[in-house]
C-alpha positions in Angstrom: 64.3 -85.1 -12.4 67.7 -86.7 -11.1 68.1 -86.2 -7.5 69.5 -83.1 -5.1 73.0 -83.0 -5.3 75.0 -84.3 -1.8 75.7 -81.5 0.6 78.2 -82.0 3.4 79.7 -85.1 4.7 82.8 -84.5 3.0 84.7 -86.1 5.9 82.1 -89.2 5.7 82.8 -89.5 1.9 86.5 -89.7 1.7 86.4 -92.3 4.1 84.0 -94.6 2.6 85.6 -93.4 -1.1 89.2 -94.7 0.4 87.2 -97.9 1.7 86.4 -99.0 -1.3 89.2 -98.4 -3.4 91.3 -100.1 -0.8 88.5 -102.9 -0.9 87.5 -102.9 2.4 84.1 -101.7 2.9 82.3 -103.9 4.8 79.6 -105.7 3.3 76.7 -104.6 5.6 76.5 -100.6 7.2 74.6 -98.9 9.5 74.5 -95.2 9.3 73.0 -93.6 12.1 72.8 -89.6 13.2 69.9 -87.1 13.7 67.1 -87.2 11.7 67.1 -85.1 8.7 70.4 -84.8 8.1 70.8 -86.7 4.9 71.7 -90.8 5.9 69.8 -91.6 3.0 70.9 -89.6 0.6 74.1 -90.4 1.2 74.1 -94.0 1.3 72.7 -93.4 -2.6 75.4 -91.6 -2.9 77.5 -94.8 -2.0 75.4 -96.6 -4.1 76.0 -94.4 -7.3 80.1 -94.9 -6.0 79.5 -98.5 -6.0 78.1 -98.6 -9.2 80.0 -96.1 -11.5 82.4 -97.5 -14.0 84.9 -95.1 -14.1 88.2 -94.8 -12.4 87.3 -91.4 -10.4 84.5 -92.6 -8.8 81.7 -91.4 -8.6 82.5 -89.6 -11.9 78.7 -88.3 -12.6 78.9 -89.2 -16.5 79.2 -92.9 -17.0 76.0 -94.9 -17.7 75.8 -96.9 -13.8 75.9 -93.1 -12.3 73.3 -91.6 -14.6 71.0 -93.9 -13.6 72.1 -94.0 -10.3 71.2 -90.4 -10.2 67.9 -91.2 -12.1 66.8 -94.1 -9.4 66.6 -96.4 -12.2 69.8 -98.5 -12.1 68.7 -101.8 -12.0 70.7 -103.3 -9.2 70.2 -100.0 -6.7 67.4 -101.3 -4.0 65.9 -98.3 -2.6 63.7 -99.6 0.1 61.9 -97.6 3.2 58.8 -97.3 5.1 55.3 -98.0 3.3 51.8 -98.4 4.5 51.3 -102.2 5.6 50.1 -104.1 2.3 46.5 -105.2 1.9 47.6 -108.6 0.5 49.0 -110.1 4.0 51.1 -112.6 1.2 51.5 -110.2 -1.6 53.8 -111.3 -4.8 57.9 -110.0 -5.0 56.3 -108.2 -8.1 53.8 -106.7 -6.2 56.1 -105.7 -3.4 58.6 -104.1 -6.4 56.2 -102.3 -8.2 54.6 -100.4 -4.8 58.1 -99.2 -4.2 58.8 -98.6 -7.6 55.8 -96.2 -7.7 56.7 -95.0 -4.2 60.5 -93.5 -5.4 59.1 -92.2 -8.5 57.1 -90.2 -6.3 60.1 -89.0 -4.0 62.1 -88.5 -7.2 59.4 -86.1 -9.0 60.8 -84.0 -5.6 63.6 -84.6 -6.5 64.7 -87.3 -4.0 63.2 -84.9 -1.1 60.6 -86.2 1.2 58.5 -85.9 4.9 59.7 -88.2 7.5 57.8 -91.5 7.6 54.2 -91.4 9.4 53.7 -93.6 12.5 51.5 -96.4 10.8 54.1 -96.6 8.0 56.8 -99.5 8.4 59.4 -102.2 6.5 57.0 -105.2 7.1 58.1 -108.5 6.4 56.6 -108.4 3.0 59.6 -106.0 2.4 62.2 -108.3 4.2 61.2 -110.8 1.9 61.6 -109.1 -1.4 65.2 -107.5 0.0 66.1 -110.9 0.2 65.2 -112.8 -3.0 66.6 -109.7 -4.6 69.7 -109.9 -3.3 70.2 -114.0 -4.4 70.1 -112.6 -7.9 72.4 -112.5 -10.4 73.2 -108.5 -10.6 71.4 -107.2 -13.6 73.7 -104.6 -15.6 76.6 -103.8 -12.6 79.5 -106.2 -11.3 77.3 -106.0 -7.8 74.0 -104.7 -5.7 73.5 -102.3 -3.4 70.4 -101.9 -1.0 69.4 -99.2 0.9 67.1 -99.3 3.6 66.1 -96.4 5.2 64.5 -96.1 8.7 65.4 -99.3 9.3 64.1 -99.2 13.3 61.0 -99.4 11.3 61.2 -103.0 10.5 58.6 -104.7 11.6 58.9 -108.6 13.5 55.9 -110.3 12.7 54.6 -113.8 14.1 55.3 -116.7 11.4 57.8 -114.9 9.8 60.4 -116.3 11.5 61.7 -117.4 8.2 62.5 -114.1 6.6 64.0 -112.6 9.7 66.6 -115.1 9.8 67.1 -115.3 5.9 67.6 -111.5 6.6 70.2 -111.7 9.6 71.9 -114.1 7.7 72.0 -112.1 4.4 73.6 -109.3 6.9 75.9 -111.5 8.7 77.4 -113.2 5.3 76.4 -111.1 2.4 78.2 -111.9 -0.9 81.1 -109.9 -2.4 78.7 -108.5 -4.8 76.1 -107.4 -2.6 76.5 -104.4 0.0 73.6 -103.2 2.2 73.2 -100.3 3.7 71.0 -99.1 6.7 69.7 -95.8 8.1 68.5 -95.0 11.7 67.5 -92.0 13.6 66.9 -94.3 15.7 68.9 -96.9 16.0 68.7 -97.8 19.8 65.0 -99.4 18.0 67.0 -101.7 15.8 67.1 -105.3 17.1 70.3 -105.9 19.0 70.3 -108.8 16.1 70.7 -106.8 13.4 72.8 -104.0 14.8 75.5 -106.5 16.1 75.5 -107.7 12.5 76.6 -104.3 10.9 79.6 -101.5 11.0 78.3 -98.2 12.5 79.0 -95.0 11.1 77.6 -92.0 12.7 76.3 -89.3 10.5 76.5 -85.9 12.1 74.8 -82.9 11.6 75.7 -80.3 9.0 77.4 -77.2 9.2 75.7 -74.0 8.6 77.5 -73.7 4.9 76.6 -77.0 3.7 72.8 -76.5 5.2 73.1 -73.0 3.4 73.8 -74.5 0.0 71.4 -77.0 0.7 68.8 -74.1 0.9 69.7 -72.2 -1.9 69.2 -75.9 -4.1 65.8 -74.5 -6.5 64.8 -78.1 -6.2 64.6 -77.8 -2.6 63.3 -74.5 -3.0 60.2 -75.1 -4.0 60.2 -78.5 -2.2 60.3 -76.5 1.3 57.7 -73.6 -0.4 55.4 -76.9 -0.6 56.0 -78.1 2.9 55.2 -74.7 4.4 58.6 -74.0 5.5 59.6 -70.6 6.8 60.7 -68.2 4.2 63.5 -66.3 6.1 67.2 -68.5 5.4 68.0 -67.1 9.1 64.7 -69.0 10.7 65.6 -72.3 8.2 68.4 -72.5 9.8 67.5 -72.0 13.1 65.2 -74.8 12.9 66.9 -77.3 10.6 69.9 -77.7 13.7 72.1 -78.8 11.3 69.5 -81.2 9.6 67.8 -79.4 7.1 65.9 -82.7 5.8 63.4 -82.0 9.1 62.2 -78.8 6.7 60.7 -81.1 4.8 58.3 -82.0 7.1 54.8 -83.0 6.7 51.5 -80.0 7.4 51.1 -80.9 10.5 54.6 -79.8 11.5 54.3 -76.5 9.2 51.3 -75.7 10.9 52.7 -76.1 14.9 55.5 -73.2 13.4 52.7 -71.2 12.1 50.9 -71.5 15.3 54.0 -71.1 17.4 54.9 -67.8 15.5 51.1 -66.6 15.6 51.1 -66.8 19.5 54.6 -65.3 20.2 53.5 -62.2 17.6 50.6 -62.2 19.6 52.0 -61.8 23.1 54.8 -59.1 21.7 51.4 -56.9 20.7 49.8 -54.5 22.6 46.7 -55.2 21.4 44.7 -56.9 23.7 42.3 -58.3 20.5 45.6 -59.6 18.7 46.0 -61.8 22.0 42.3 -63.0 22.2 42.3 -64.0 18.4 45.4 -65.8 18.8 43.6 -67.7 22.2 40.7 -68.6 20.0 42.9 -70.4 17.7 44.8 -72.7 20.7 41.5 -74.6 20.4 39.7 -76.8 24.0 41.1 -79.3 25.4 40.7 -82.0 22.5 43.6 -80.1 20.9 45.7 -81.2 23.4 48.5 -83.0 20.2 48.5 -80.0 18.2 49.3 -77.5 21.1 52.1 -79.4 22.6 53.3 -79.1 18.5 52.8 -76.0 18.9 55.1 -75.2 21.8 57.9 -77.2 20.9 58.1 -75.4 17.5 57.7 -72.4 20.2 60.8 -74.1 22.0 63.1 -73.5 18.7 61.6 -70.0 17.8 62.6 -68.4 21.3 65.9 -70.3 21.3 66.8 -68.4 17.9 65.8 -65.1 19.9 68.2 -66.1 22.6 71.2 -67.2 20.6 71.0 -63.6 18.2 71.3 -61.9 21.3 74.3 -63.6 22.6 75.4 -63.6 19.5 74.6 -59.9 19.8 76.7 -59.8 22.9 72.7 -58.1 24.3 73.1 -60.2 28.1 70.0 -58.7 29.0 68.2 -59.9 25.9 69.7 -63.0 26.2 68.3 -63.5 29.8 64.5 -62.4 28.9 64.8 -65.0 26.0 65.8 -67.3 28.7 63.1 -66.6 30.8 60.4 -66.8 27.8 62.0 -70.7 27.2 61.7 -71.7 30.7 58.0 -70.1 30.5 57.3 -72.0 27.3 59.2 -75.0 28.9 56.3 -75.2 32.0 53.5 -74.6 29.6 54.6 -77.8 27.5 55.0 -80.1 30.6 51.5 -78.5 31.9 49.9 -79.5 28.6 50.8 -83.7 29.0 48.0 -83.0 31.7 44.7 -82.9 31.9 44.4 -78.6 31.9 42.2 -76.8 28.8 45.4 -75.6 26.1 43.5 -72.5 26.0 44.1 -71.7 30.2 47.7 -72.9 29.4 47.7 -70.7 26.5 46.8 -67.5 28.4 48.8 -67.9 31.1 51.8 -68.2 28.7 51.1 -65.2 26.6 50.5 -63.2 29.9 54.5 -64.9 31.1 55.8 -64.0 27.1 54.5 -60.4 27.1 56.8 -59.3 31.0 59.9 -61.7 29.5 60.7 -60.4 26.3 59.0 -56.9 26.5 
């Protein structure tokens, strides 16, 4: 399976397409922009531009684009967070082979994939490879192109002081037939060393027609069927905010919405059992994680209330949905404390029920 098409960023692409056909793209690029709004996939679109042998670039038929499109072009470095290697020394083969096993899996989704977890990172195992790769000799293209994605993920470790700077320097000086490209959400996290050493461009978020052809993809379709995603197009775009790649998020995000949307059902119902079932579920106080991922995914769902009834021109409406987020607002600071979720809980479905009844 080749990967999603490219949605949005037309304004991005002309400029970097004009860039390089000028020959002036700089050799080492930071994009940066909310999460979920397609850096990545967009710097492989760059990649696949970089790479295609045709005169309309990229023209999607030559060989360097099909594989391009396939992951499997030889000098197209795909690298991003992994699980820290056993092997604290492991071999450049080793290294290539767990990544080439880890995009095979984010192709069989077609390119789509969660968002990193928190004990995944670029460790200097990574840094290392990325750097002996890119002394090479390009393999079938006239240059290389590496990707790094969530690069505030890179990892400084003690005794590698070595592959650090081998890495600033291949950023500072990289050769004409190398380009590298990096990805933050985050890139206030990126070392001041490697940000100074590369041309920012901001990625914003999309607008609702690109995140609406995005959706109606069949590849990401049933990708976002398997991640739990909401079924309505209305509530997907709601809650992507202009990044639909946070759909894709892992079960611990699709069950907060679940959760979010049993509780708010719960306090619109008259029936007091509805309200104790939906209680029960909040769980004690060792819950504490899930039910503050709970009310922030309440957070988005009463925010789509209030912005159909403005849209609605419904002032009144508007105002109890106000009143419902400023509810669900104090219920999220009171659970960073040390109070039982389920005493938060029922105070907030008592506050939900008088707001937007």
């Amino acid at each position: 399976m080749p990967l999603v098409e490219l949605y949005g960023h037309e304004d991005t692409r002309a400029l970097l397409s004009e860039s390089v056909s000028a020959g002036k793209l700089p050799g080492s690029l930071l994009f940066h922009g909310p999460r979920g709004v397609g850096k990545q996939r967009l710097a492989l679109w760059l990649g696949q531009l970089l790479l295609c042998t045709a005169d309309n670039k990229p023209c999607g038929k030559c060989r360097g684009c099909e594989y391009s499109r396939n992951l499997t072009h030889p000098d197209l470095h795909w690298y991003f967070p992994r699980l820290r290697p056993k092997d604290p020394d492991p071999a450049l083969a080793d290294v290539v082979d767990d990544y080439q096993e880890a995009i095979a899996e984010r192709l069989a989704n077609g390119g789509l994939y969660a968002a990193p977890s928190g004990n995944e990172g670029i460790f200097v195992a990574t840094t290392r490879a990325i750097v002996q790769q890119a002394s090479l000799t390009p393999a079938m293209a006239s240059r290389k192109v590496f990707i790094i994605g969530d690069a505030e993920r890179m990892v400084p470790q003690e005794g590698a002081e070595f592959a650090a700077n081998a890495f600033l320097k291949l950023l500072e000086e990289p050769s004409l037939k190398t380009t590298i490209i990096l990805t933050s959400s985050e890139p206030g996290a990126l070392l001041p060393t490697i940000r100074s050493r590369t041309v920012s461009i901001r990625i914003p978020p999309l607008p609702d027609a690109a995140v609406r052809a995005f959706l109606a993809d069949p590849v990401v379709e049933t990708a976002l069927q398997k991640a739990g995603a909401p079924k309505s197009t209305v509530e997907r775009l709601s809650l992507a905010g202009g990044a639909p790649g946070q759909l894709l998020g892992d079960e611990a995000r699709s069950r907060a919405i679940r959760a979010a949307r049993k509780l708010l059902d719960a306090a619109l119902s008259p029936n007091e059992s509805a309200r104790h079932a939906a209680l029960m579920g909040v769980g004690a106080a060792g819950a504490r994680g899930a039910f503050s991922d709970t009310l922030d995914a309440m957070l988005i769902l009463v925010g789509e209330r209030m912005r159909a009834a403005l849209h609605d021109a419904d002032e009144a409406r508007a105002l109890r949905a106000s009143r419902a987020a400023d509810s669900v607002a104090r219920a999220l600071d009171q659970a960073s404390g040390n109070v039982n979720p389920q005493l938060i809980a029922a105070r907030l479905l008592r506050e939900l029920s008088v707001s937007l009844s």
